[in-house]
C-alpha positions in Angstrom: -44.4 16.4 -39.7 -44.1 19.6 -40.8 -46.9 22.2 -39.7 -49.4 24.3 -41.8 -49.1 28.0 -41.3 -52.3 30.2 -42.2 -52.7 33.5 -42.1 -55.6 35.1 -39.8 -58.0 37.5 -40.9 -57.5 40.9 -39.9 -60.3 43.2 -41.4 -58.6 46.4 -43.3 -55.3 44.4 -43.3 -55.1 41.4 -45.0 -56.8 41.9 -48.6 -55.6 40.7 -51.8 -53.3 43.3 -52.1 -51.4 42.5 -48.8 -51.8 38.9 -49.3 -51.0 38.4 -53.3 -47.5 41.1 -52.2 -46.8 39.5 -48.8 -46.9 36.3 -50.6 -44.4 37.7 -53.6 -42.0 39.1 -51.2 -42.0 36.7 -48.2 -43.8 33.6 -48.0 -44.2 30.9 -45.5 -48.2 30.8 -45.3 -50.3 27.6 -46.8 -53.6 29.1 -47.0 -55.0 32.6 -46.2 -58.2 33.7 -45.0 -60.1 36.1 -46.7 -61.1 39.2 -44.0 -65.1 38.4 -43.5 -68.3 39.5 -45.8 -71.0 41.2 -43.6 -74.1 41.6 -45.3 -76.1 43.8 -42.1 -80.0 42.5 -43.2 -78.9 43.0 -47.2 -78.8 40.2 -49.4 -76.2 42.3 -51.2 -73.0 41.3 -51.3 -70.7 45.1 -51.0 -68.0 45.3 -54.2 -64.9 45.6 -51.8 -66.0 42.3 -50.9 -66.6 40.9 -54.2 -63.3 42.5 -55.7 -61.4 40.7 -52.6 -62.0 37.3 -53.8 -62.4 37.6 -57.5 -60.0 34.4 -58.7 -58.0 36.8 -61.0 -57.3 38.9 -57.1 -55.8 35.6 -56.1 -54.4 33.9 -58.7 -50.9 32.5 -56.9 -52.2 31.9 -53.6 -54.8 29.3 -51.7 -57.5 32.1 -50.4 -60.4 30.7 -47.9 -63.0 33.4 -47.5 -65.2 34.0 -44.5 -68.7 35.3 -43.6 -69.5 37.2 -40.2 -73.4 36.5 -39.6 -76.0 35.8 -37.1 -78.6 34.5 -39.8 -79.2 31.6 -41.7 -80.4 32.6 -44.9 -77.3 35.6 -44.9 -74.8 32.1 -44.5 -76.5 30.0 -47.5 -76.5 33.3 -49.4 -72.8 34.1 -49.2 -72.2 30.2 -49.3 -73.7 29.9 -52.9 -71.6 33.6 -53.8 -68.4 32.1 -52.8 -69.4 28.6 -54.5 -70.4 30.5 -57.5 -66.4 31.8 -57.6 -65.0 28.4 -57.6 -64.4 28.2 -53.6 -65.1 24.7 -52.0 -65.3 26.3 -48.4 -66.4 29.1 -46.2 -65.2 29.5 -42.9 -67.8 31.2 -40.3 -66.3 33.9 -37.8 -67.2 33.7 -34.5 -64.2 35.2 -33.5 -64.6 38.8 -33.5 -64.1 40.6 -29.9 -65.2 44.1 -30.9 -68.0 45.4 -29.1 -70.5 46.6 -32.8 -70.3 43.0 -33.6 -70.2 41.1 -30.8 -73.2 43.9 -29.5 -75.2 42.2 -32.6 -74.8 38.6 -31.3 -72.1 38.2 -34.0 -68.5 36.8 -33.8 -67.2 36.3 -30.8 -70.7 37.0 -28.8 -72.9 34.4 -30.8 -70.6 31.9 -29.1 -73.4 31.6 -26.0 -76.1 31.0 -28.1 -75.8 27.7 -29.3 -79.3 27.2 -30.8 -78.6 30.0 -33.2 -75.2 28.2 -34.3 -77.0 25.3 -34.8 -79.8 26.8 -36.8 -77.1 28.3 -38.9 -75.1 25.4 -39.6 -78.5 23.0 -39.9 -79.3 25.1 -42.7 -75.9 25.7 -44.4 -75.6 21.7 -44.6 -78.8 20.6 -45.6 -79.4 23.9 -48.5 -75.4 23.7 -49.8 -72.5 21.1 -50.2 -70.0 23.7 -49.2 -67.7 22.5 -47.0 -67.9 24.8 -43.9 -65.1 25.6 -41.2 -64.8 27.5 -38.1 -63.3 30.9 -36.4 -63.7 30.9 -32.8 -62.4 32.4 -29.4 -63.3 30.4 -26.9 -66.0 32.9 -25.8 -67.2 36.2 -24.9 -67.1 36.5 -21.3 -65.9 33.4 -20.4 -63.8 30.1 -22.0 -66.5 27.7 -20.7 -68.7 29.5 -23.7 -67.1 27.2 -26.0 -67.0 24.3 -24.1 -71.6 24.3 -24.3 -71.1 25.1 -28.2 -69.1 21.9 -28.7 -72.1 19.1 -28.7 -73.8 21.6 -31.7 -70.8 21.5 -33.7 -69.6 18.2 -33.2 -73.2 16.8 -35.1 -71.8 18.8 -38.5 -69.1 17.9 -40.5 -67.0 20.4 -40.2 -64.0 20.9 -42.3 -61.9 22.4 -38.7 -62.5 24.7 -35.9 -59.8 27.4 -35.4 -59.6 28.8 -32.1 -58.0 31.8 -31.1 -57.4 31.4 -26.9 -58.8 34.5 -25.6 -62.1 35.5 -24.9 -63.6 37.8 -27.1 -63.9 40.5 -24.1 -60.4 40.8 -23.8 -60.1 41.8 -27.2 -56.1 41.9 -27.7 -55.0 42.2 -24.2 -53.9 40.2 -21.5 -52.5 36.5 -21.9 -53.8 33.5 -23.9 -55.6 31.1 -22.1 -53.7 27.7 -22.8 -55.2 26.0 -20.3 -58.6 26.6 -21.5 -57.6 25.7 -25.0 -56.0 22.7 -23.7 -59.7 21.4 -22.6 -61.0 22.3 -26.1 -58.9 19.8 -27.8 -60.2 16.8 -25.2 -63.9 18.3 -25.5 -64.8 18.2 -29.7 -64.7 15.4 -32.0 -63.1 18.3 -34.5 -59.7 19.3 -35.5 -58.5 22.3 -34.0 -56.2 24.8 -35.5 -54.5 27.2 -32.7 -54.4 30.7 -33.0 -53.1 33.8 -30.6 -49.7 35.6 -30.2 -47.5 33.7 -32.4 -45.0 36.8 -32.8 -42.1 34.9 -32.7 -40.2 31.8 -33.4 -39.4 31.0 -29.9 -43.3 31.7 -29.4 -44.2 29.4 -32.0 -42.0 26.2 -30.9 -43.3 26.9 -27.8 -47.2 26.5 -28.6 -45.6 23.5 -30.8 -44.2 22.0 -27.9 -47.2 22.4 -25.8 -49.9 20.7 -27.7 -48.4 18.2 -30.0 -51.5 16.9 -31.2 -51.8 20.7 -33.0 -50.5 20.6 -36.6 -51.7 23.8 -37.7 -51.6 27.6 -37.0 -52.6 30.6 -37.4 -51.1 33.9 -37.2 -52.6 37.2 -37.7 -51.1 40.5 -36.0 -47.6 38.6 -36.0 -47.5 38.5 -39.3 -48.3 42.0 -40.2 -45.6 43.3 -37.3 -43.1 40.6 -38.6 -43.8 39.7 -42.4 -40.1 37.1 -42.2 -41.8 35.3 -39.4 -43.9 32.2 -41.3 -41.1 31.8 -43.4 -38.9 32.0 -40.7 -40.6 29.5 -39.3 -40.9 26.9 -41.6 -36.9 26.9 -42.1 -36.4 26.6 -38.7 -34.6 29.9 -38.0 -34.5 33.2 -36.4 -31.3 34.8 -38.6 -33.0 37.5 -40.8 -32.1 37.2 -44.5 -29.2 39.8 -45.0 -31.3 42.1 -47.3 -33.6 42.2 -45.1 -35.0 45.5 -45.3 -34.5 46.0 -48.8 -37.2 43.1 -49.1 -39.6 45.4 -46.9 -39.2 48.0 -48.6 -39.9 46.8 -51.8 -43.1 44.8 -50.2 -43.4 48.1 -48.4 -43.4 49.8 -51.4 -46.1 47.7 -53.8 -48.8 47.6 -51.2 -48.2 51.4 -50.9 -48.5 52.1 -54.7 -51.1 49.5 -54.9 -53.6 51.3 -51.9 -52.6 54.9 -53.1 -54.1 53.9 -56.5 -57.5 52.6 -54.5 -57.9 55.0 -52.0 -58.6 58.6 -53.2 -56.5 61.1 -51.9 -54.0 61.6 -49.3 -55.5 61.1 -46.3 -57.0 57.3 -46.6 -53.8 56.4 -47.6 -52.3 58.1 -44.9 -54.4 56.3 -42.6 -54.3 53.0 -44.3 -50.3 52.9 -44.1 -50.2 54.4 -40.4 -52.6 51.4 -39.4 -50.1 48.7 -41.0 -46.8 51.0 -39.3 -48.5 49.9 -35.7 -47.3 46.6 -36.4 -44.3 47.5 -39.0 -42.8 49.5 -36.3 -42.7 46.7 -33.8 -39.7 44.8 -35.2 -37.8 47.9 -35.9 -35.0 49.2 -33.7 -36.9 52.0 -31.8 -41.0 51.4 -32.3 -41.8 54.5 -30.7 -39.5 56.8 -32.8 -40.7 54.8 -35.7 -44.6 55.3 -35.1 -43.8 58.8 -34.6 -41.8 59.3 -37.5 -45.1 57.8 -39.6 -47.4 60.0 -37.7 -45.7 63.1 -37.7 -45.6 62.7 -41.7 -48.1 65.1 -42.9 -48.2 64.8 -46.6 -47.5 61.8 -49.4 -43.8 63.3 -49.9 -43.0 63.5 -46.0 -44.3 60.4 -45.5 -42.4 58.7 -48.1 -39.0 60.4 -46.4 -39.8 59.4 -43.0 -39.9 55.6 -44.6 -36.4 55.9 -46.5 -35.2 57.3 -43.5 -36.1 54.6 -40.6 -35.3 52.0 -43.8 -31.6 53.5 -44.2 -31.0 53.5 -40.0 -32.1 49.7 -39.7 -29.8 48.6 -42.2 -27.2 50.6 -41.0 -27.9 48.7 -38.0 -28.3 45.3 -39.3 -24.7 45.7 -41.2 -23.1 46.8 -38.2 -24.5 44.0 -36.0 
């Protein structure tokens, strides 16, 4: 049985540009996840939001979008948006480690408060008919967190309950916790979805390997550092295709184009490609030299050199290998 590969939010990283280019140039991923609307106390729904999951943004692709809230009225109001676009489900993150959010009992620190999750919920299945699905770490300061949110979810019919294996304190550091994720899938009625340092193929067969019950996964910052991997995955390789970096560049290239005609002037969009170049660089010959190469780019025209440039030396590299 083949397995489902979806792509995990990453807010500022994974909008329709990335997705609807990454999708054109790569491949591999059965659904994406839409980076999640927060609404903080509005009933307004902010047009970066909106123009993220218009259905003429994502016209090639499966896109599931996803709400960050505490509230119950903020759910069944971004339920009936999202319904009101033609999607059939929303997944709910409770998932997010950083401090603003989690400081607001949101994401990943909403996960010890199980009467609030099940006043959310309660009210998002008896106000809507939209099919609702779940983003989770196993907690905020501890992995039993999850373990006492279990009983409230298992009385909703939930579409799935992905779980990244950290706690939300780590943030991105440290280990996964398979052990703890291990108990989750003996401890909910649900389906799980695994999430949490997929980076690799090798990675990936090994997760595989270790819970064979799991049929689907997702990967977030793996993706972004290594946009060949899903597809790599799926045919069961880890042999680059030869043009390799000519494909990057060209994805390299759109999204570029695409955010320098979004973002006004040159300094968002120096900032906006120096975040995705944190992950870009990993998979390249020298990361460090990389990175510094981006940072050290001070205007549009540099920028674009210091690209060509660490382009030219990897396939010099990958010829020669």
């Amino acid at each position: 049985m083949a397995s489902t590969l979806l792509s995990s939010p990453l807010q500022g990283f994974t909008d329709f540009r990335f997705r609807n280019a990454f999708n054109h140039y790569f491949g591999g991923i059965d659904t994406f996840y839409a980076p999640y609307i927060r609404l903080n106390g509005k009933l307004k729904i902010k047009q970066s939001y909106q123009n993220d999951l218009l259905p003429e943004n994502n016209t090639t692709l499966e896109v599931i979008p996803q709400v960050i809230t505490n509230d119950p009225d903020e759910f069944v109001y971004v339920a009936k948006y999202v319904q009101s676009l033609g999607y059939k489900e929303l997944n709910w993150n409770l998932g997010c480690p950083y401090p603003m959010v989690t400081k607001s009992g949101m994401g990943s620190g909403l996960i010890c408060n199980p009467n609030r999750i099940n006043e959310v919920l309660d009210k998002a299945h008896s106000e809507t008919d939209i099919l609702v699905s779940m983003k989770m770490r196993m907690g905020y300061e501890n992995a039993q967190e999850i373990l006492s949110a279990f009983p409230v979810l298992d009385q909703y019919p939930l579409k799935n309950v992905a779980i990244h294996a950290r706690i939300g304190k780590q943030l991105y550091k440290g280990d996964v916790d398979l052990e703890s994720f291990e108990k989750c899938i003996s401890s909910t009625k649900h389906k799980l979805y695994y999430n949490g340092d997929i980076t690799s193929v090798s990675a990936f067969k090994a997760i595989e390997e270790r819970f064979p019950k799991i049929d689907h996964f997702m990967i977030g910052r793996g993706l972004i550092a290594d946009p060949f991997l899903p597809s790599m995955i799926k045919n069961n390789t880890t042999v680059y295709p030869e043009n390799r970096w000519t494909i990057f560049s060209e994805f390299h290239d759109t999204i570029y184009q695409q955010y320098d005609a979004y973002l006004s002037g040159p300094t968002p969009i120096k900032m906006k490609m120096l975040g995705f170049w944190e992950y870009f660089a990993q998979t390249t010959s020298n990361p460090q030299k990389t990175y510094k190469a981006i940072k050290k780019a001070s205007n549009p025209v540099k920028y674009k050199q210091a690209v060509k440039q660490i382009i030219n030396a990897e396939m010099k590299l990958q010829s020669s290998s």
